[in-house]
C-alpha positions as CSV (number, residue, x, y, z in Angstrom):
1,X,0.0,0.0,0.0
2,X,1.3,3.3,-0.7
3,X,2.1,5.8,2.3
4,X,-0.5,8.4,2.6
5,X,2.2,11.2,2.0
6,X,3.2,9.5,-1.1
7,X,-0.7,9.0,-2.1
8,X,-1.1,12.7,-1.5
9,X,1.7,13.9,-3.7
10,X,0.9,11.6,-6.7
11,X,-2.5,13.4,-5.9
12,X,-0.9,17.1,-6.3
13,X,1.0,16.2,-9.1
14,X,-1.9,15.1,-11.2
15,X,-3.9,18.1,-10.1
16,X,-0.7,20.4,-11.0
17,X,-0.7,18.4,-14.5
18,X,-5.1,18.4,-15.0
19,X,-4.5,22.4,-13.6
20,X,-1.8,23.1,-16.6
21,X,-4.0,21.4,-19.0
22,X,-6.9,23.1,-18.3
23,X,-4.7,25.9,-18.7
24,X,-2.9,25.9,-21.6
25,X,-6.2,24.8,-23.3
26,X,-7.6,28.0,-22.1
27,X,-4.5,29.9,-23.0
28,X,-4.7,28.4,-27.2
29,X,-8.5,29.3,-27.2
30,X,-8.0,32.8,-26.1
31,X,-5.0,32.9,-28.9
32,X,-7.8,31.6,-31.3
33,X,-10.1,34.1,-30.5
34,X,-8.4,36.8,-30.3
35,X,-6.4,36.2,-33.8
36,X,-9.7,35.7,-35.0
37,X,-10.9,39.2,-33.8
38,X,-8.0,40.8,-34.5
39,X,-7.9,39.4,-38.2
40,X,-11.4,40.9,-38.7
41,X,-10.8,44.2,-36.9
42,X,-7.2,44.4,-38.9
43,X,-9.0,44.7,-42.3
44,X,-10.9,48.2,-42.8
45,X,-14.4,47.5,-42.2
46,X,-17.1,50.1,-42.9
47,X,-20.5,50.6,-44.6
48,X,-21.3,51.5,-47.8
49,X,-23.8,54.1,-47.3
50,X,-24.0,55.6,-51.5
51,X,-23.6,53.8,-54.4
52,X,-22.6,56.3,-57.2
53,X,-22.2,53.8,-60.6
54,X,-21.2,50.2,-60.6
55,X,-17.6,50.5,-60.1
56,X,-17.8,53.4,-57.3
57,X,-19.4,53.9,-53.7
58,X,-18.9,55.9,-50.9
59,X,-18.0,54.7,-47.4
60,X,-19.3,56.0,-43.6
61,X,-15.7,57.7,-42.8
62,X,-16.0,59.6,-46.1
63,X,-14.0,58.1,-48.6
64,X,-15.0,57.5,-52.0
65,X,-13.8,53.9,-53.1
66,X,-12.9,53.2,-56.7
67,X,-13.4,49.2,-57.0
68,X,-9.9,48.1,-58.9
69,X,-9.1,46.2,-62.2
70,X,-12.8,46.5,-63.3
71,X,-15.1,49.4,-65.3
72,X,-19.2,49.6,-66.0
73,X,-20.8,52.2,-68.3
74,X,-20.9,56.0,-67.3
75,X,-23.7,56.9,-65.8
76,X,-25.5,60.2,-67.3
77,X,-23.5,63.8,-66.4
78,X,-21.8,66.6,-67.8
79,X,-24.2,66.7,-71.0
80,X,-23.7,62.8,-71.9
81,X,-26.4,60.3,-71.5
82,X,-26.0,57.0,-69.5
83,X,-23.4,54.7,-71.2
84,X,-25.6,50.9,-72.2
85,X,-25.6,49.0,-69.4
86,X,-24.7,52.0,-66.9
87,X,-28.1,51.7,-64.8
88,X,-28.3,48.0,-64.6
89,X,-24.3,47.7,-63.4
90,X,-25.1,50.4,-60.4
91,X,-28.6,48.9,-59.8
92,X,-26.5,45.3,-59.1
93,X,-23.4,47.4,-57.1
94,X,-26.5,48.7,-54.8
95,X,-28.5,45.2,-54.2
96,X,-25.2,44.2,-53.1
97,X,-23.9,47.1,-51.6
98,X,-25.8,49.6,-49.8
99,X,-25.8,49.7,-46.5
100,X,-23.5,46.3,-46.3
101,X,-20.6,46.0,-44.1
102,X,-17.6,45.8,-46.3
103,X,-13.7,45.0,-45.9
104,X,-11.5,46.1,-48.5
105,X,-8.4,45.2,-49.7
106,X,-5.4,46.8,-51.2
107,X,-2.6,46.8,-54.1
108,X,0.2,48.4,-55.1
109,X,-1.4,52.2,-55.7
110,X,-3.6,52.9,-53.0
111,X,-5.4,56.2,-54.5
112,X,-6.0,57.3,-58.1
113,X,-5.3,60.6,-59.5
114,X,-8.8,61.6,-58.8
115,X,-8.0,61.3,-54.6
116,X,-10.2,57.8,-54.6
117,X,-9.3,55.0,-52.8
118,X,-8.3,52.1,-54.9
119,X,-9.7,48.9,-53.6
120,X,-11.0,45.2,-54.1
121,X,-14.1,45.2,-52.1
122,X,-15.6,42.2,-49.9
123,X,-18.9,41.4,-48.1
124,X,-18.3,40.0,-44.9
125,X,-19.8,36.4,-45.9
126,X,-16.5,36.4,-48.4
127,X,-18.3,37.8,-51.6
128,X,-15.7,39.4,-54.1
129,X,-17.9,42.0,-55.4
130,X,-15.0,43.1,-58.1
131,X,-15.2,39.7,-59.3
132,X,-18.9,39.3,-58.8
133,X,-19.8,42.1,-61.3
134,X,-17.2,40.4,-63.7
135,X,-19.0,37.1,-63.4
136,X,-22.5,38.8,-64.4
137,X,-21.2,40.5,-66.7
138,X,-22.0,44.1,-65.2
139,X,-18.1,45.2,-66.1
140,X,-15.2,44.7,-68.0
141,X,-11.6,43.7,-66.8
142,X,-9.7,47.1,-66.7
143,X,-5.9,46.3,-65.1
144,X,-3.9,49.2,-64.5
145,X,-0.4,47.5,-64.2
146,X,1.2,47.7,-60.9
147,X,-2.1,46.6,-59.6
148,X,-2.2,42.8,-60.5
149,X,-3.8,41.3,-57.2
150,X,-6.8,39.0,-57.9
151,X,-6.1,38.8,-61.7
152,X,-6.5,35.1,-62.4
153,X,-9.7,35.1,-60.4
154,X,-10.9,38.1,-62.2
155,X,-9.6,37.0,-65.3
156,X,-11.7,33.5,-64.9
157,X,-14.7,35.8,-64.0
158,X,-14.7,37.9,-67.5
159,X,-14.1,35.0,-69.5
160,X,-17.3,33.0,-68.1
161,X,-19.4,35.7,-68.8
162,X,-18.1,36.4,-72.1
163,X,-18.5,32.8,-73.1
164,X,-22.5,32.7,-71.8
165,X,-23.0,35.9,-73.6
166,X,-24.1,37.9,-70.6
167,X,-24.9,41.4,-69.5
168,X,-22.3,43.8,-71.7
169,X,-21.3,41.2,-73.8
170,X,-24.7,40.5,-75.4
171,X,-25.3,43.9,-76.0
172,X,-24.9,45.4,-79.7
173,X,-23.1,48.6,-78.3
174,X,-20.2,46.3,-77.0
175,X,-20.0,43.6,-79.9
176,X,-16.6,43.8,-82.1
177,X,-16.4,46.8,-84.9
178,X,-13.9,46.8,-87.6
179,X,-11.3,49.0,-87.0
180,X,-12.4,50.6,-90.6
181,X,-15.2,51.4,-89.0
182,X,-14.2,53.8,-86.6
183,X,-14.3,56.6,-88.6
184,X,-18.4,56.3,-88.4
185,X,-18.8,53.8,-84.9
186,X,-16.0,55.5,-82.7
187,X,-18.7,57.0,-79.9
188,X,-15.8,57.8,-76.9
189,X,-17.0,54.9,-74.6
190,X,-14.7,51.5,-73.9
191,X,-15.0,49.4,-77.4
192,X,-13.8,46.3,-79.1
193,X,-12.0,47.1,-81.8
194,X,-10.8,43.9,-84.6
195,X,-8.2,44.8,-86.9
196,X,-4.5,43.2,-88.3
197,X,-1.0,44.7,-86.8
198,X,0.6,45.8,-89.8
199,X,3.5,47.5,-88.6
200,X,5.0,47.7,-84.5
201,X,6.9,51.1,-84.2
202,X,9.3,51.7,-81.2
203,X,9.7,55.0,-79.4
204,X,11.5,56.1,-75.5
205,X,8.4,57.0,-74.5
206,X,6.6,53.6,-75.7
207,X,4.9,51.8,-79.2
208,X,2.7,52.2,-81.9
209,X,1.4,48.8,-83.1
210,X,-0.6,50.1,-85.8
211,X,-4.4,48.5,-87.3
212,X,-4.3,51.0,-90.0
213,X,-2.3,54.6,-91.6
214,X,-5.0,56.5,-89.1
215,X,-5.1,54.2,-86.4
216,X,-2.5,52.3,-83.7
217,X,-2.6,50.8,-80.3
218,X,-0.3,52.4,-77.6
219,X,1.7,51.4,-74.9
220,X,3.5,53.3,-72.7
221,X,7.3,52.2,-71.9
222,X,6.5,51.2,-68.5
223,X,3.7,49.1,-69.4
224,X,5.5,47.2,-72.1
225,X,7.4,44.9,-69.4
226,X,3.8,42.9,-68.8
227,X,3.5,42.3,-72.4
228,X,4.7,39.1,-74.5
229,X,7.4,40.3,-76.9
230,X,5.7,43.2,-79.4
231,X,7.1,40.9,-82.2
232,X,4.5,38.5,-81.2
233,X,1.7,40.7,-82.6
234,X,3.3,41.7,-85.8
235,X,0.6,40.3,-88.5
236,X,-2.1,38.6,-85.8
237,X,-5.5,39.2,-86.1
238,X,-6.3,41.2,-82.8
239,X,-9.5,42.3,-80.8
240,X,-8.4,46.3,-78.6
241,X,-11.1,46.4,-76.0
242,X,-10.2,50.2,-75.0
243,X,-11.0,53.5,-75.4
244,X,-10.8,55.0,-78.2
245,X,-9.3,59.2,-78.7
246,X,-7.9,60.8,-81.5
247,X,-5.0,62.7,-81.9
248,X,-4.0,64.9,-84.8
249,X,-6.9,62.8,-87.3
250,X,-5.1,59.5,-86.1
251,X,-7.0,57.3,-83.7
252,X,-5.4,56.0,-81.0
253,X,-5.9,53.0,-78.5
254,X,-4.4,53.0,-75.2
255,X,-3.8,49.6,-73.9
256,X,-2.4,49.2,-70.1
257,X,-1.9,45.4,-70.3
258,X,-2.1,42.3,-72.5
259,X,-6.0,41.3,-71.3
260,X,-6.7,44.3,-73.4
261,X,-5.1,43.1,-76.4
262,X,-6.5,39.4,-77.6
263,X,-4.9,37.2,-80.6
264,X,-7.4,35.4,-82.1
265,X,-7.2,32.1,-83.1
């Protein structure tokens, strides 16, 4: 039989050791919860309380939030009626939006040259709403290189909606025009443009990949880096999906990053 001062310290011990336990169990769960909380407190949350088109709403502490890599139709202003598809992209942005709880996330540039904040936007059940307006086909991929952050997922997005011929890309103001068209078609808002690069012309400041003696794609030096090699267009049949300006009677396509720029097969 063991002595009772034995029995009683083989008691104490496993008390010390259940004690610890209990403890350090105790200790892991507050470490949980508390890297839990702090996770959801770390990212900005705030609530959308105006939605002003389908890529922009404005937050409760004020700022005006510019959702990244993505552009809807103008809404109507300055003189210029609502862009096809304008109404319908902000009516989706505020069903989602208004009033929601949102976290936002971050790339490279955090503000645009307007003073907005540059942002991929979530609902707090995980939603991408960026992506989300891709996949309905509400907006169109619009990357603005250094911001590359979400671009396969986004990517993915488009190209579903594209393929089932939804929202924007079943509409007859955003099919594909000839690029000898644009002389007649060219109507300021973003377009698809299909042409043939006949010639790729190198400058410091950037190329000319030109469609046609009054019309050529640009990119900027900086922006060239993202691209495959410029050879690689040199006689492809291409689809712009751009803007289109001109300068001096010569049209001109500014393109940021190869999703704007599509070889066709």
């Amino acid at each position: 039989m063991m002595p009772a001062d034995s029995y009683k310290s083989v008691l104490n011990c496993q008390r010390t050791r259940f004690a610890c336990t209990v403890a350090l169990i105790k200790a892991c769960l507050l470490v949980i919860c508390v890297a839990f909380f702090y996770d959801v407190d770390a990212k900005p949350i705030k609530q959308v309380v105006k939605v002003i088109d389908g890529d922009t709403v404005v937050l409760n502490d004020g700022r005006t939030v510019r959702l990244l890599s993505i552009n809807t139709p103008e809404m109507a202003g300055k003189g210029r009626l609502a862009e096809p598809g304008a109404r319908l992209a902000k009516r989706k942005l505020t069903d989602q939006l208004l009033n929601q709880r949102v976290y936002l996330e971050y790339d490279v540039e955090k503000k645009d040259k307007y003073g907005r904040t540059l942002a991929f936007v979530f609902l707090l059940n995980g939603v991408h709403v960026n992506a989300m307006m891709l996949q309905e086909g509400l907006a169109v991929l619009s990357v603005h290189p250094p911001n590359l952050k979400h671009l396969s997922s986004l990517t993915r997005a488009q190209k579903n909606a594209e393929a089932a011929g939804i929202g924007l890309w079943g509409m007859a103001d955003y099919q594909p025009n000839a690029v000898s068209t644009l002389g007649t078609k060219a109507k300021g808002h973003w377009q698809r443009i299909s042409g043939t690069i006949q010639e790729i012309e190198l400058f410091k400041s950037g190329a000319k990949l030109w469609l046609a003696p009054s019309t050529y794609i640009w990119v900027y030096r900086s922006n060239i880096k993202y691209f495959p090699a410029l050879e690689h267009y040199q006689g492809k049949d291409i689809e712009v999906r751009t803007w289109v300006k001109k300068r001096q009677n010569v049209w001109s396509l500014l393109v940021r990053h190869p999703s704007q720029l599509i070889v066709k097969p």
